[in-house]
C-alpha positions as CSV (number, residue, x, y, z in Angstrom):
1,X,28.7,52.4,26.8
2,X,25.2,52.0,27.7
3,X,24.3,55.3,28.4
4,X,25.7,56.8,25.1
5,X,23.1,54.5,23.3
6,X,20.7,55.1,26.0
7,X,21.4,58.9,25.0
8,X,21.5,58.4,20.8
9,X,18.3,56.7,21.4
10,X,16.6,59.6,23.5
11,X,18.0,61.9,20.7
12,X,16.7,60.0,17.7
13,X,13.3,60.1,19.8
14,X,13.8,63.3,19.6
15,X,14.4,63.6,16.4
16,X,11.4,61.8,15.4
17,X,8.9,63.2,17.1
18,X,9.6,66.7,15.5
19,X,9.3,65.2,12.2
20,X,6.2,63.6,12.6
21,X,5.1,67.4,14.0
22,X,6.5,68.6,10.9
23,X,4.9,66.0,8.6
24,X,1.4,67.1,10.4
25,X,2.2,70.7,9.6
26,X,3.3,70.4,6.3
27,X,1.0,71.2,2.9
28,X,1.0,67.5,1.8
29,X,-2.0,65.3,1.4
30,X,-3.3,62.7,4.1
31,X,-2.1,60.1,2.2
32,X,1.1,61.3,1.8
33,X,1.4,62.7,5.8
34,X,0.5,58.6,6.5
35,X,3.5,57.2,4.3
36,X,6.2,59.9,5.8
37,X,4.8,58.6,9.4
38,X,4.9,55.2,9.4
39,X,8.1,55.5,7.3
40,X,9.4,57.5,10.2
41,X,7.4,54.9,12.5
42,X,8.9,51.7,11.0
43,X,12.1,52.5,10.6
44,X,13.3,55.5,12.9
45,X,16.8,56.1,11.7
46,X,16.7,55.5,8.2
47,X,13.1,56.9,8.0
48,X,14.2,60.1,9.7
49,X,17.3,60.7,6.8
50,X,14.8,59.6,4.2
51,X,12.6,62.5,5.8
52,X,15.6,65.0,6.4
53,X,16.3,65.0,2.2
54,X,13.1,64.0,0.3
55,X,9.9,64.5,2.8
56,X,7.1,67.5,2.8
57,X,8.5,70.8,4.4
58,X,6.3,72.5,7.1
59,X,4.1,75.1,5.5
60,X,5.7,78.5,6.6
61,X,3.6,81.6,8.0
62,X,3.3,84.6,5.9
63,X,3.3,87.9,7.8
């Protein structure tokens, strides 16, 4: 049992880090980049859904 939470963990790691990346890459303004990251920070799992259906979307290269 320990290494499935020892695996959700890594995941949600995971998880977290690429939407911090996103946050960083996305169009918002500081302030807003600092609330989604310590929201994502301070509370990874429900920080991370919070993110997932409400937070900034990356800003996407036009070719």
């Amino acid at each position: 049992m320990l290494e499935v939470a020892g695996i959700g963990g890594f995941i949600l790691l995971v998880l977290n880090i690429w939407a911090i990346v996103s946050v960083f890459g996305s169009r918002a303004g500081t302030g807003a980049k600092v609330l989604w990251i310590v929201l994502i920070l301070v509370m990874p799992l429900i920080g991370f859904i919070i993110w997932v259906l409400a937070g900034p979307r990356a800003a996407k290269a036009s070719a």
